[in-house]
MARFIPA-362803 format. One line per 5 residues: number of its first residue (from 1); their letters; for each residue y, x, z of N, C-alpha, C, O. Coordinates in Angstrom, 1 decimal, always signed. Example, Ala and Ser with C-alpha at 12.3 -4.5 7.8 and 13.67 -1.06 7.14 Angstrom:
BEGIN
1	AS	-5.7:+13.2:+7.8:-4.5:+12.3:+7.8:-3.3:+13.2:+7.8:-3.3:+14.2:+8.5; -2.2:+12.8:+7.1:-1.1:+13.7:+7.1:+0.0:+12.9:+7.9:+1.1:+13.4:+8.0;
This chain:
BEGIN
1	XXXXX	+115.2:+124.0:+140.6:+114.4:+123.2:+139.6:+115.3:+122.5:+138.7:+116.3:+121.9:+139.0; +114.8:+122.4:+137.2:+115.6:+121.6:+136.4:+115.5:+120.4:+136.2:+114.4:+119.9:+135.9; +116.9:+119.5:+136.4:+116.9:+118.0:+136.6:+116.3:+117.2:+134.7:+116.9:+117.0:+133.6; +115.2:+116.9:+134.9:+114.3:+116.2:+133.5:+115.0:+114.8:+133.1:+115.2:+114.2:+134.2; +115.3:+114.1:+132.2:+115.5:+113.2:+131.6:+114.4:+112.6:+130.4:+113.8:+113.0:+129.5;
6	XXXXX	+114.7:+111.3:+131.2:+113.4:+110.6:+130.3:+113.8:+110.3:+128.8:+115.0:+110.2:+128.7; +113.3:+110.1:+127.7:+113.6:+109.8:+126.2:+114.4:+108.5:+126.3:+115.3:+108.2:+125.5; +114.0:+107.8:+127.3:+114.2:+106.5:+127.6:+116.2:+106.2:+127.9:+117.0:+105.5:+127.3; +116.2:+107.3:+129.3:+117.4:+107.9:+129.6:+118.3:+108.4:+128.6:+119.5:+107.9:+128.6; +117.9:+109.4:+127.6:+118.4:+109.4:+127.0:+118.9:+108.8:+125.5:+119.8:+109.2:+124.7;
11	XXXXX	+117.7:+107.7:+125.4:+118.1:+106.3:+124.6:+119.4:+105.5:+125.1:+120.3:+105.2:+124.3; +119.4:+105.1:+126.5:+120.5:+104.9:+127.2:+121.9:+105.4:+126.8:+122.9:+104.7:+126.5; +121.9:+106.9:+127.0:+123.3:+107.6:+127.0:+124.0:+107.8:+126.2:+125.2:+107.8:+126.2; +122.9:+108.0:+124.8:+123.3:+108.1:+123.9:+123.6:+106.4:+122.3:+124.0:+106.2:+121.2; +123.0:+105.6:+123.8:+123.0:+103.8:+123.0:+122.3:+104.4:+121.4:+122.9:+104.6:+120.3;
16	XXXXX	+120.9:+104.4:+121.8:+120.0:+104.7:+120.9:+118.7:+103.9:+120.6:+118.2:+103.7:+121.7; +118.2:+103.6:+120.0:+116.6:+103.1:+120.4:+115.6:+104.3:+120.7:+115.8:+105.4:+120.3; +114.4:+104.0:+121.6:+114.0:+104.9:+121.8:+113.5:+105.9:+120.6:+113.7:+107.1:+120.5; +112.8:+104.9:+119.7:+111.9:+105.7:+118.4:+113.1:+106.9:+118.1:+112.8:+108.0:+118.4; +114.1:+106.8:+117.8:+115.4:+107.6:+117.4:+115.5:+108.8:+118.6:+116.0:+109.7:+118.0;
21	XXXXX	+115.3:+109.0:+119.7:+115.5:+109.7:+120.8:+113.5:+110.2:+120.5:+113.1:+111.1:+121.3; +112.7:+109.8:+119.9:+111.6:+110.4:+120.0:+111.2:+111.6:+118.2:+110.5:+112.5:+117.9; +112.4:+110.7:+117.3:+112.5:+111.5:+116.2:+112.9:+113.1:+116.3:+112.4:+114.2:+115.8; +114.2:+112.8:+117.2:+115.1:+113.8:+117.6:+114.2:+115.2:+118.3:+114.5:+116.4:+118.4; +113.1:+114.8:+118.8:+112.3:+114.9:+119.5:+110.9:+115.9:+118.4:+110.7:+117.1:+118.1;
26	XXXXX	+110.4:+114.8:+118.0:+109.5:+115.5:+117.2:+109.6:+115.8:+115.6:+108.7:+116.5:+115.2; +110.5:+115.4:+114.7:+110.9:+115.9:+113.8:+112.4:+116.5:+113.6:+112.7:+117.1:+112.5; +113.3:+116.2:+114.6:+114.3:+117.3:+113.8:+114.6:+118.4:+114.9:+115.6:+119.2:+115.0; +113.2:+118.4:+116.2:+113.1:+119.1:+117.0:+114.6:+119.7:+117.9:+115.0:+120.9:+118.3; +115.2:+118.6:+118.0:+116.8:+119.1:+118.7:+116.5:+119.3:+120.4:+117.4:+119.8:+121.2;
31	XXXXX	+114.9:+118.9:+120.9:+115.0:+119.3:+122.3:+114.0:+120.4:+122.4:+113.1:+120.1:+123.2; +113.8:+121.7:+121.7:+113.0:+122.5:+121.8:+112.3:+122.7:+123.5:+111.3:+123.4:+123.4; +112.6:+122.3:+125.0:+112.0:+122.5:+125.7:+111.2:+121.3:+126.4:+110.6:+121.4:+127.5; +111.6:+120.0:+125.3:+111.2:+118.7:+125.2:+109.7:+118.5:+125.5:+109.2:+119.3:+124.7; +108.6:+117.8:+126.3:+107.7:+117.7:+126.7:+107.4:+116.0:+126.4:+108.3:+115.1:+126.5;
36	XXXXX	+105.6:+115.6:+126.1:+105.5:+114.5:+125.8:+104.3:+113.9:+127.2:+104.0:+114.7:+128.0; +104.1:+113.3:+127.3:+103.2:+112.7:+128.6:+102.7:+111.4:+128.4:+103.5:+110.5:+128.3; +101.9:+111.1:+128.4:+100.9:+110.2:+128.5:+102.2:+108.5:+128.7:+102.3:+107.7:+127.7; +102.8:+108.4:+129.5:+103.9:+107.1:+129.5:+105.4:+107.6:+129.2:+106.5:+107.2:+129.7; +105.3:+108.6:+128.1:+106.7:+109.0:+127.5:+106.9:+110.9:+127.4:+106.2:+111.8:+127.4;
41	XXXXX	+108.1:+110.6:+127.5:+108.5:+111.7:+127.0:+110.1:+112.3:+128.2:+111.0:+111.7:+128.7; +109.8:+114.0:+128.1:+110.8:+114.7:+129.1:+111.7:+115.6:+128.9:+111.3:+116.8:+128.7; +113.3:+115.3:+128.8:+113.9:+116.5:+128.3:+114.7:+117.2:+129.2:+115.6:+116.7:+129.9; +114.3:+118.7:+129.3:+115.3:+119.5:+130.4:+116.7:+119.0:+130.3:+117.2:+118.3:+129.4; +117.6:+119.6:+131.7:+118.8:+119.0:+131.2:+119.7:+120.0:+130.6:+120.8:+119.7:+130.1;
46	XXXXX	+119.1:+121.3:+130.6:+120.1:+122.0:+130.0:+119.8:+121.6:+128.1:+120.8:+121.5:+127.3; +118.5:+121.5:+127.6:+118.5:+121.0:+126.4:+119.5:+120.2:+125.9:+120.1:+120.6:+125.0; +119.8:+118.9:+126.6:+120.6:+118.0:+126.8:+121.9:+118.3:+126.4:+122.6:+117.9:+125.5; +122.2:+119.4:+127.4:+123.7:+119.8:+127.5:+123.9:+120.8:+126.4:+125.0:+121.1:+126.0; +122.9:+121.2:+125.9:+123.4:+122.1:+124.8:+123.5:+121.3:+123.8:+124.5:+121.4:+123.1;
51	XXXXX	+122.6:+120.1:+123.4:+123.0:+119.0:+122.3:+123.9:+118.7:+122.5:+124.7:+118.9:+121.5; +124.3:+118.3:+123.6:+126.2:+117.5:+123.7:+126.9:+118.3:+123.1:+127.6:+117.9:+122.2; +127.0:+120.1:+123.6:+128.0:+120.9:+123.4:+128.2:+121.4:+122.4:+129.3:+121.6:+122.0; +126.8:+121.8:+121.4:+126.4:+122.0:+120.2:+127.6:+120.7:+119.5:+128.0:+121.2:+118.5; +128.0:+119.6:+119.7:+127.8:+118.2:+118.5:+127.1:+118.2:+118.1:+127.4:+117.7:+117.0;
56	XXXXX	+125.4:+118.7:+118.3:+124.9:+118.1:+117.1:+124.4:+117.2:+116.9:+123.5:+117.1:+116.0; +124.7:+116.3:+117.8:+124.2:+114.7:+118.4:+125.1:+113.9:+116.7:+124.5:+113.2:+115.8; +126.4:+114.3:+116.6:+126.9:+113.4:+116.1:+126.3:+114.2:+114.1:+126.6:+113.6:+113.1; +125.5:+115.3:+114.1:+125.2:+114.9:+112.6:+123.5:+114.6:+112.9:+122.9:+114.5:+111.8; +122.9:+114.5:+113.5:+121.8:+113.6:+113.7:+121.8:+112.0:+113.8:+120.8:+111.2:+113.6;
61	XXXX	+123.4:+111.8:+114.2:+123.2:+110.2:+114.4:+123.7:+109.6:+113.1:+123.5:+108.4:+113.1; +124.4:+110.4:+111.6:+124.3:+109.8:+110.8:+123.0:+109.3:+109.9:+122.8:+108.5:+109.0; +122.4:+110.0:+110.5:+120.7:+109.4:+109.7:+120.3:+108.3:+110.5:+119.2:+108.0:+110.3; +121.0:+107.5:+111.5:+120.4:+106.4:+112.5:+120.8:+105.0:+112.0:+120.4:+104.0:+112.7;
């Protein structure tokens, strides 16, 4: 089973506010297997890991 991360979590990791980890999310769509839920939001961890490995955390975070 894949280990999920909360928007929240990864507001945390990435020292983000959440709104910014929910943009990422629903408009520049960087967690395509990303899921929303009634008290937030869930991102697989391989999504995750492909953002990290991708970089493309760091040309998303110039718009922050």
């Amino acid at each position: 089973m894949k280990k999920l991360l909360t928007f929240k979590d990864l507001a945390e990791l990435f020292q983000k506010h959440d709104n910014t980890i929910y943009r990422w999310f629903k408009v520049d769509r960087l967690f395509p297997d990303a899921f929303r839920v009634k008290d937030g939001g869930y991102v697989p961890e391989p999504d995750f890991r492909r953002l990290t490995r991708n970089g493309r955390v760091h040309a998303a975070d110039q718009r922050t």
